[in-house]
Every structure is written in structure tokens, then in C-alpha cells.
VEXLO-240833 format. One line per field, with one value per residue: residue in one letter; residue number from 1; x, y, z of N, C-alpha, C in turn. Coordinates in steps of 0.02 Angstrom, whole numbers, plus 50000, padded with zeros to 5 digits. Each point is the difference from the previous one (the first is absolute). Example, Ala and Ser with C-alpha at 12.3 -4.5 7.8 and 13.67 -1.06 7.14 Angstrom:
<pts>
nuke = (A; S)
kegu = (1; 2)
n_u = (50660; 49982)
n_v = (49716; 50053)
n_w = (50390; 49964)
ca_u = (49955; 50042)
ca_v = (50059; 50059)
ca_w = (50000; 50003)
c_u = (50045; 49961)
c_v = (50060; 50055)
c_w = (50000; 50037)
</pts>
This chain:
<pts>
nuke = (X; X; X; X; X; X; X; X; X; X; X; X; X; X; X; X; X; X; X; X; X; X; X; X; X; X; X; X; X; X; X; X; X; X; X; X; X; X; X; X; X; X; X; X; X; X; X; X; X; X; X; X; X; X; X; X; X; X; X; X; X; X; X; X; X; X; X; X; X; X; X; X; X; X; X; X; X; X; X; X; X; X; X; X; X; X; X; X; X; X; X; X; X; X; X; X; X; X; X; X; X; X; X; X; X; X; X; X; X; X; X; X; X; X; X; X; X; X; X; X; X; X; X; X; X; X; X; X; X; X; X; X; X; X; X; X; X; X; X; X; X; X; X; X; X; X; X; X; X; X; X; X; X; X; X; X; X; X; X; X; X; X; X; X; X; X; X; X; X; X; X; X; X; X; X; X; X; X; X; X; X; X; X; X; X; X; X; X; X; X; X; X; X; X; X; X; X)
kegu = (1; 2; 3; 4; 5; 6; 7; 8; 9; 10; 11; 12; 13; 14; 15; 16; 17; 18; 19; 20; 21; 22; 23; 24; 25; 26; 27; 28; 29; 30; 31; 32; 33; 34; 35; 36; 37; 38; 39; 40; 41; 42; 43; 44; 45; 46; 47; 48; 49; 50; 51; 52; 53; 54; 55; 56; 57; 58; 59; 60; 61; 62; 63; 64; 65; 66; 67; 68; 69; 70; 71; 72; 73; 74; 75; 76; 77; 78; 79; 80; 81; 82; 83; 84; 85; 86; 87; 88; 89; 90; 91; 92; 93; 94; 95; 96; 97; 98; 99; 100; 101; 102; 103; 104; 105; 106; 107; 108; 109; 110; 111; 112; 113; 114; 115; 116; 117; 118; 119; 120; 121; 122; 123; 124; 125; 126; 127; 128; 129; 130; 131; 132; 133; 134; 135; 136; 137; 138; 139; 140; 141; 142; 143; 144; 145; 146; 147; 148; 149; 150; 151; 152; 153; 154; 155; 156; 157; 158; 159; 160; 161; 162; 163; 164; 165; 166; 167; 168; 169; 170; 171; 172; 173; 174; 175; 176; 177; 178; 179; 180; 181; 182; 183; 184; 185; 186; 187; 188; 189; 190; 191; 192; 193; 194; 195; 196; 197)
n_u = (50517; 49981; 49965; 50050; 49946; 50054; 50002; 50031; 50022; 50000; 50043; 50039; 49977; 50046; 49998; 50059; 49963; 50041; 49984; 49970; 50068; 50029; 49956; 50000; 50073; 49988; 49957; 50024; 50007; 49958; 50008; 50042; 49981; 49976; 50006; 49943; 50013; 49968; 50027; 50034; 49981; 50027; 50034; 49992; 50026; 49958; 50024; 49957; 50046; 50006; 49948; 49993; 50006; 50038; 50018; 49977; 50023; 50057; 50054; 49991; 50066; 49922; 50046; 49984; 49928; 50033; 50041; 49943; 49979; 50058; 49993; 49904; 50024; 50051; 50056; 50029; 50069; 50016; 50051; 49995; 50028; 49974; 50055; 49964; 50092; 50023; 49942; 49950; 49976; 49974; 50010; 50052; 50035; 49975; 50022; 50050; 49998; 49982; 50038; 50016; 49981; 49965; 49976; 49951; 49967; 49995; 49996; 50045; 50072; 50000; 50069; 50046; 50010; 50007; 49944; 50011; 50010; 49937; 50058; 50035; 50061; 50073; 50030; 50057; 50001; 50064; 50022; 50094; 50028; 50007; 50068; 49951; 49997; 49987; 50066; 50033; 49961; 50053; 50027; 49992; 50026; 50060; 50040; 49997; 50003; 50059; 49969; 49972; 50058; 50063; 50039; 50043; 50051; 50047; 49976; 50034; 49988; 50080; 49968; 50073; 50016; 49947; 50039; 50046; 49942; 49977; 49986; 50010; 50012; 50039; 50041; 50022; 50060; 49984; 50017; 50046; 50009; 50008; 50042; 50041; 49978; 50013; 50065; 49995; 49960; 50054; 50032; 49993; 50019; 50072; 50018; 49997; 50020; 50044; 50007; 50022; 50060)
n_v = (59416; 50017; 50028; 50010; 49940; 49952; 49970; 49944; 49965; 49920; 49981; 49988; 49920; 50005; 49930; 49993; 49999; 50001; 49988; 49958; 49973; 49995; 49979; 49937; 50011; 49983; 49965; 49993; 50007; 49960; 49961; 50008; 50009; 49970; 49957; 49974; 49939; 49965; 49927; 49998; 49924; 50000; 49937; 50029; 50021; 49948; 49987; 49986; 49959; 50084; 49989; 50045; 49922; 49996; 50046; 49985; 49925; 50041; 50030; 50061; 49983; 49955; 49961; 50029; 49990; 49955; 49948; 50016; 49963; 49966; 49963; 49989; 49950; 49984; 50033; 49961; 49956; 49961; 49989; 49938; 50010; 49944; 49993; 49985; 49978; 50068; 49973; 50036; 50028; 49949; 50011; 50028; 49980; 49926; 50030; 50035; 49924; 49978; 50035; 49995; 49952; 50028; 50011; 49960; 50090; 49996; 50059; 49947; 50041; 50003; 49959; 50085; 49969; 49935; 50001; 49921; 50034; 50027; 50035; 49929; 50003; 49959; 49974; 49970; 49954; 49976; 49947; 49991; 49926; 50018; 50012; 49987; 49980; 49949; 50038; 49943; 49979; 50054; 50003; 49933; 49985; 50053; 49973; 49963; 50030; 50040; 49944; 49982; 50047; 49970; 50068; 49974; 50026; 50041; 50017; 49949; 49965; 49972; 49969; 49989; 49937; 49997; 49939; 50044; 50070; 49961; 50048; 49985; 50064; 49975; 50038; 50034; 49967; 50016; 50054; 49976; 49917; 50015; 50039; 49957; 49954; 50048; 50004; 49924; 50001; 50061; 49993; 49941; 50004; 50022; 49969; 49955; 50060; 50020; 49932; 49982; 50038)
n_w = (56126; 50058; 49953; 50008; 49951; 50034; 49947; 50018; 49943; 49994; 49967; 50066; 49976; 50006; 50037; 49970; 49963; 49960; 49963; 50025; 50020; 49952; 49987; 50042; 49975; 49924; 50037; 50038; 49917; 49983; 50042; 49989; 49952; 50073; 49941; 50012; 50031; 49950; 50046; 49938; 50021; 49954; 50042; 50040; 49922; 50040; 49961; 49958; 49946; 49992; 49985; 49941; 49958; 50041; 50005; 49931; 50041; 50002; 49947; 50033; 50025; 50046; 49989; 49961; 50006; 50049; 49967; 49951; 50065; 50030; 49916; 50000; 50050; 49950; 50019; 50005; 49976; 50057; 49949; 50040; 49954; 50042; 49970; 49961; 49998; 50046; 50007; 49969; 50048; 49985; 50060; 49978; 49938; 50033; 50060; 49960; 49980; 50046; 50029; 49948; 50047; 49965; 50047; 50023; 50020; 50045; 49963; 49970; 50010; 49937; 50017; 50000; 49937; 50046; 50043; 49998; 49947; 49956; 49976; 50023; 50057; 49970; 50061; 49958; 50033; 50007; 50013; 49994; 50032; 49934; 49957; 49980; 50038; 49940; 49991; 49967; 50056; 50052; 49936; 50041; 50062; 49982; 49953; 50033; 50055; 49977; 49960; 50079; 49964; 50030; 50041; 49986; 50049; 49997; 50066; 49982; 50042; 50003; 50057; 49999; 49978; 49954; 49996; 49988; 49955; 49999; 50086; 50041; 50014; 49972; 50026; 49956; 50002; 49933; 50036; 49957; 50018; 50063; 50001; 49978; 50004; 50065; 49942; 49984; 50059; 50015; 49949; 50026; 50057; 49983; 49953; 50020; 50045; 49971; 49992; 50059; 50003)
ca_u = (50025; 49949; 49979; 50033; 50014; 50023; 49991; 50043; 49987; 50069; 49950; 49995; 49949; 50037; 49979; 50064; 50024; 50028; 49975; 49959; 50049; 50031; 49950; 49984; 50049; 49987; 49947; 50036; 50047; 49926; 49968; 50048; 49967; 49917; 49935; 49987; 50050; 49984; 50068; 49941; 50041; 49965; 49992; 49948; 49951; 50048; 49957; 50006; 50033; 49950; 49955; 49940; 49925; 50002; 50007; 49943; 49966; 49978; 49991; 50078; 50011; 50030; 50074; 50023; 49974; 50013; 50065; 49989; 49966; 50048; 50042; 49991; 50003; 50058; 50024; 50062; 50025; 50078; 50014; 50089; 49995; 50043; 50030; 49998; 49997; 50014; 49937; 49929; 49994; 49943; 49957; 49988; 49956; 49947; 49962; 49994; 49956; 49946; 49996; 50006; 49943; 49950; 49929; 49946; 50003; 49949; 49930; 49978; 50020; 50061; 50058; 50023; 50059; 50089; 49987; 50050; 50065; 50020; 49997; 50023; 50047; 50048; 50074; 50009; 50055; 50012; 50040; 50009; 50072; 50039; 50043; 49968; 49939; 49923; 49990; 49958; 49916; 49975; 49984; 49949; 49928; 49994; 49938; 49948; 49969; 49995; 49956; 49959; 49996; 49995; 50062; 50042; 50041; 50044; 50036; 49997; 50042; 49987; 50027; 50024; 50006; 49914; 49975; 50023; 49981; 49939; 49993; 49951; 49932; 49991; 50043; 50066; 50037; 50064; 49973; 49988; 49925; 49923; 49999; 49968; 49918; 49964; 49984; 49946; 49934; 49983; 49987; 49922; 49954; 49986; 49962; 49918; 49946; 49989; 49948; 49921; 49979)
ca_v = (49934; 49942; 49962; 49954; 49946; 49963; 49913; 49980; 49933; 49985; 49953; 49928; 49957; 49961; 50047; 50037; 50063; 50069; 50055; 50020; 50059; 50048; 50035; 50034; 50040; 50074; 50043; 50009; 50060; 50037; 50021; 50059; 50060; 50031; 49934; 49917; 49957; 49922; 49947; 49937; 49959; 49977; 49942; 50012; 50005; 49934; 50015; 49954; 50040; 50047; 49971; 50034; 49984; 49993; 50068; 49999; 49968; 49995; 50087; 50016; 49969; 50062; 50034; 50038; 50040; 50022; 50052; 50061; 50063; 50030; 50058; 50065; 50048; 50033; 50057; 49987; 49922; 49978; 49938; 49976; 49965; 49935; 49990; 49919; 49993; 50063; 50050; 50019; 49935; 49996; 50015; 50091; 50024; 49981; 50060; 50058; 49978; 49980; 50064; 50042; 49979; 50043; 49992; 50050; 50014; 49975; 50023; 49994; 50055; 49980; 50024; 50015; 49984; 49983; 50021; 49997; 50010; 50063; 50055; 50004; 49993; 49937; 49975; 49927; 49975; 49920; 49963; 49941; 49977; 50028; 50065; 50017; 50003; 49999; 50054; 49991; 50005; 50081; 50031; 49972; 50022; 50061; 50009; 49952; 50059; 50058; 49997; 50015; 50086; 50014; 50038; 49951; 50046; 49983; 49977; 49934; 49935; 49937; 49960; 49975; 49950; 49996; 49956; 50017; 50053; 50011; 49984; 49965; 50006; 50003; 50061; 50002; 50019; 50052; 50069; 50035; 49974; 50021; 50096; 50013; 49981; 50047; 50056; 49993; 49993; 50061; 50025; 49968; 50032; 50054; 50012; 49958; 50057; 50050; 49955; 50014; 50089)
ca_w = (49979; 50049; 49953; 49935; 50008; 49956; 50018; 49997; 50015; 49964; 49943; 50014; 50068; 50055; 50061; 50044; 49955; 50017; 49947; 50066; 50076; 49954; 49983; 50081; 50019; 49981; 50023; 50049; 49974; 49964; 50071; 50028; 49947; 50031; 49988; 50016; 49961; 50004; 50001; 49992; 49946; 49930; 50011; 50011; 49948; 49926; 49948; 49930; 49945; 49968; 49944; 49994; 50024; 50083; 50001; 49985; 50016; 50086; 50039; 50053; 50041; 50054; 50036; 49938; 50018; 50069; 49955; 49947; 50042; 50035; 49974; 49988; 50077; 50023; 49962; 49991; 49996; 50002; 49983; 49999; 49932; 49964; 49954; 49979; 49920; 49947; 50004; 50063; 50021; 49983; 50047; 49978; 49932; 49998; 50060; 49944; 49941; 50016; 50024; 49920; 49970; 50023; 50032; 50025; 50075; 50048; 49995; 49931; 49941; 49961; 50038; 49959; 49971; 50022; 50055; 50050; 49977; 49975; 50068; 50047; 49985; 50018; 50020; 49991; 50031; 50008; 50050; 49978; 50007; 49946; 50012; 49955; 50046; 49955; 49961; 49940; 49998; 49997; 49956; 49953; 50056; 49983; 49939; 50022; 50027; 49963; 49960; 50011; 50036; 50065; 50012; 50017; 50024; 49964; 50037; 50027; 50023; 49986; 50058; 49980; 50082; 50042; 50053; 50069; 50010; 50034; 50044; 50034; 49965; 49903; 49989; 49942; 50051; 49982; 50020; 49918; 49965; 50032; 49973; 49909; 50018; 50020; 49964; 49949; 50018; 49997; 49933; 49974; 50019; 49971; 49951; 50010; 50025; 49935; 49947; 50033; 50016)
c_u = (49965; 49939; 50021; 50017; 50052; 50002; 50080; 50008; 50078; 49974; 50022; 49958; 50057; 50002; 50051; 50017; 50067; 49960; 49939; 49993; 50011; 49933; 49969; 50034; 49985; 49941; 50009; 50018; 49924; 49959; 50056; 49986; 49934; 49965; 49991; 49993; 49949; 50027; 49936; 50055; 49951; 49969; 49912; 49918; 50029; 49952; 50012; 50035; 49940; 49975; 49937; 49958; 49984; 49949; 49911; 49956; 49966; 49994; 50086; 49986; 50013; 50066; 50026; 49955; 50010; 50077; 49985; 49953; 50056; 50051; 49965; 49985; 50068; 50013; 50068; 50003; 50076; 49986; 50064; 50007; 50034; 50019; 50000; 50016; 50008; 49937; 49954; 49974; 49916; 49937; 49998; 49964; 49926; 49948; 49991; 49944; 49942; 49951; 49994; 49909; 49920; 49936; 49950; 50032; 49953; 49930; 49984; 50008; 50077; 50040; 50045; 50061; 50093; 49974; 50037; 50074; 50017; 50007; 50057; 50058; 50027; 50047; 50009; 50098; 50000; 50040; 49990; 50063; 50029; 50018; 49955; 49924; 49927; 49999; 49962; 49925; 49983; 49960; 49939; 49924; 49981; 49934; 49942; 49943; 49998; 49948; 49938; 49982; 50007; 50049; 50055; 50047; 50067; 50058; 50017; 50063; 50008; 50065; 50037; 50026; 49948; 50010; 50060; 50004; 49942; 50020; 49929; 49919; 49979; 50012; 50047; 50056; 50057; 49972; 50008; 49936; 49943; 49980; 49963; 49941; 49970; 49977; 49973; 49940; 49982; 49990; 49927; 49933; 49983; 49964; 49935; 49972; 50005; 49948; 49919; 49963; 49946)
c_v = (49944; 49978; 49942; 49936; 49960; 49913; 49986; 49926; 49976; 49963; 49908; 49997; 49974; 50060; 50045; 50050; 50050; 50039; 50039; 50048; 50059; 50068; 50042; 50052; 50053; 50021; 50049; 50082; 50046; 50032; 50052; 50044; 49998; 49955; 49962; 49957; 49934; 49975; 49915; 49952; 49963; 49929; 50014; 49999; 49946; 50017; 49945; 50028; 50031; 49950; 50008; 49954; 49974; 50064; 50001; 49977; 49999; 50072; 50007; 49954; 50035; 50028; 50026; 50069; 50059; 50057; 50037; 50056; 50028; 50052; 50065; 50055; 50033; 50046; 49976; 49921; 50010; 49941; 49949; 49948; 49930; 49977; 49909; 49976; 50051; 50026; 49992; 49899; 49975; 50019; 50075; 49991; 49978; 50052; 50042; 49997; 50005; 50080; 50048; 49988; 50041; 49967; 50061; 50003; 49962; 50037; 50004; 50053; 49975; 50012; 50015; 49952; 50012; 50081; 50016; 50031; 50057; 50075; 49970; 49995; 49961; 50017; 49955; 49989; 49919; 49968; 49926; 49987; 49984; 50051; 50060; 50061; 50021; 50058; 49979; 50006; 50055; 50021; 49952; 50042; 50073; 49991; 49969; 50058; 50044; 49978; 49999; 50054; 50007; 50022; 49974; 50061; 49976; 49943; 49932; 49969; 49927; 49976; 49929; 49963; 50004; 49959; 50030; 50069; 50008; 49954; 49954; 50044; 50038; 50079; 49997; 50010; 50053; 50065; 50043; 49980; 49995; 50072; 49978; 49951; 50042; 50062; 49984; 49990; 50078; 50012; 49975; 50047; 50089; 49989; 49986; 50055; 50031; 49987; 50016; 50083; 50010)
c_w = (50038; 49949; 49946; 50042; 49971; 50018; 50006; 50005; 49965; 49926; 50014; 50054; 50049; 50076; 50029; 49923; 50008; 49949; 50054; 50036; 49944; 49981; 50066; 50041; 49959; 50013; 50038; 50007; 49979; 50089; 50025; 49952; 50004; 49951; 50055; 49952; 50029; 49973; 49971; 49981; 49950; 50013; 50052; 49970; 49938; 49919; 49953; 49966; 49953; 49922; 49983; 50006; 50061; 50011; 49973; 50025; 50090; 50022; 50012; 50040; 50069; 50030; 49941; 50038; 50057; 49966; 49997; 50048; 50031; 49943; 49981; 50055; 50021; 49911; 49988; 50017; 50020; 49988; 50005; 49952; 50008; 49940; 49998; 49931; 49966; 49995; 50054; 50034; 49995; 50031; 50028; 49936; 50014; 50024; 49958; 49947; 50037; 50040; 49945; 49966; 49989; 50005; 50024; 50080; 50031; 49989; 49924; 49958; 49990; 50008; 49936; 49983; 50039; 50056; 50060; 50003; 49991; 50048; 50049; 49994; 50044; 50005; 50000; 50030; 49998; 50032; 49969; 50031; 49951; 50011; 49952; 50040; 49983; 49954; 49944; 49987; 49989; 49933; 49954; 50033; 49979; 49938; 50010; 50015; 49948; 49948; 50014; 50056; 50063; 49985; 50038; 50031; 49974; 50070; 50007; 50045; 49990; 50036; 49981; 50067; 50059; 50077; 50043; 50005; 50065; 50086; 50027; 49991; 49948; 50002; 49962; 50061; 49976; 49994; 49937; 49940; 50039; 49979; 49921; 50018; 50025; 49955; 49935; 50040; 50018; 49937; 49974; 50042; 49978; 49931; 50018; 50029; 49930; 49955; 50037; 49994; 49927)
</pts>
């Protein structure tokens, strides 16, 4: 399992994320089932809203680029789904769009078709101060992926009263919803080695 890579990021730019912490905790759960685990935040890699003739005109965009090297370097995605409005938040779908994108390798051979995608597998979790706790995004983000063939696990969480779940350093403070984050980032990492074998 020390082979199996997994990313873990949140889908908000705000700097105190819980969706953040949320994803980071279930990493948490993928490194105790022997993955390593890279912790990115999305705000790091600002991007244009995705537009082909942007896109035509200039190329990838290098921080699309830098994305799409880190997703075809891992085997697996935790994901902490901010819920904005009942859905995906623009700056997850944008990363997705723009990372979905096909280009040439660096030595000029054709990168196979949603690359970045295909073969891997997701854990998706969320955190909201609604009694609700982003469940609703869960199943948009699900199909989102499942169409461009990534293996979504059946495991999810959704952190309800976000701004007073999370301690000082962005730890879930309830020892039942830290266990189920932990056990959706084990389940991701298991599939993600299967997918790899």
C-alpha cells in the first residue's frame, strides 16, 4: 500500500476551510491504510474561469498544468465538498474542467483522453454549519466524477455544525466523525491500490 498515492484537497478558497480540515482528517484515514497523502489547497493554483478560446489561445494554463501533473501523480482524490447554494462550488468544478483538459506530454505524445481521471479513485466528504452538513453537494460531485470515470467509494461524510466541529488545529473534535472520515480515506486508499494492481 506504500505505493498508493493520494491528493487531498477541499473545493473552497477560504483560508480557514472546514471542507479543508474535513478532507485533511480523512486523509488521515488513507495514511493509516499505509498511502501517502499530498495536502494541497486549491487557492494556491488560481485559475481563469475554464474557456476554450482562452484555452486556444494561450494553451493550459500553467496552474491547471501543475493540477493535472499532481493528479496524474497520484492514484486516488479526497475530496471536502463545499456546498454553495446546494451545489459544487465554482472553483472545484473550474479545477475539474480545466484538469479534464487533454494536451501534449512534455515529449510531445498525446495525452490519453480525462487522463487525469481515469483508473482513480474518490472519497468525497463535507462540512457545513447547517444541520444539513453539505450533504446535498455529495451526490452532485459523485456524478461529476463518475462521468469522467473515476470510482467514487461508496463511503461518505457530512459534517454538520462545521464552525464548531473543527479544534484549533482543524481536527474533527467528535471521536465518531473523526472514525467515519478516517474510514472514508481508508476505503479510498484501498480501492485506489486495487485500481492500481
Amino acid at each position: 500500500m506504500s505505493d498508493v498515492k493520494i491528493l487531498a484537497f477541499g473545493g473552497s478558497l477560504r483560508k480557514g476551510s472546514w471542507n479543508r480540515m474535513a478532507a485533511f482528517e480523512a486523509a488521515r484515514g488513507a495514511e493509516e491504510a499505509g498511502a501517502s497523502v499530498t495536502r494541497l489547497d486549491l487557492a494556491d493554483y488560481p485559475l481563469p474561469v475554464f474557456d476554450e478560446d482562452l484555452e486556444s489561445a494561450e494553451g493550459l494554463h500553467p496552474n491547471a498544468r501543475k493540477l493535472k501533473d499532481l493528479f496524474l501523480a497520484h492514484d486516488g482524490l479526497i475530496i471536502g465538498c463545499a456546498e454553495y447554494n446546494s451545489g459544487i462550488t465554482a472553483a472545484l468544478k473550474n479545477a475539474i474542467d480545466w484538469v479534464s483538459r487533454p494536451c501534449t506530454q512534455p515529449d510531445g505524445t498525446p495525452e490519453p483522453p480525462l487522463a487525469s481521471f481515469v483508473n482513480k479513485a474518490a472519497g468525497l466528504v463535507a462540512a457545513s454549519p447547517g444541520a444539513l452538513g453539505g450533504i446535498r453537494v455529495l451526490p452532485t460531485v459523485r456524478t461529476i466524477l463518475q462521468n469522467i470515470r473515476v470510482t467514487v467509494v461508496p463511503d461518505t461524510l457530512a459534517i454538520s455544525s462545521a464552525h464548531e466541529a473543527f479544534d484549533e488545529d482543524g481536527r474533527i473534535k467528535d471521536p465518531t466523525k473523526r472514525d467515519l472520515a478516517h474510514a472514508v480515506g481508508r476505503r479510498t486508499a484501498l480501492v485506489a491500490g486495487a485500481l492500481k494492481a
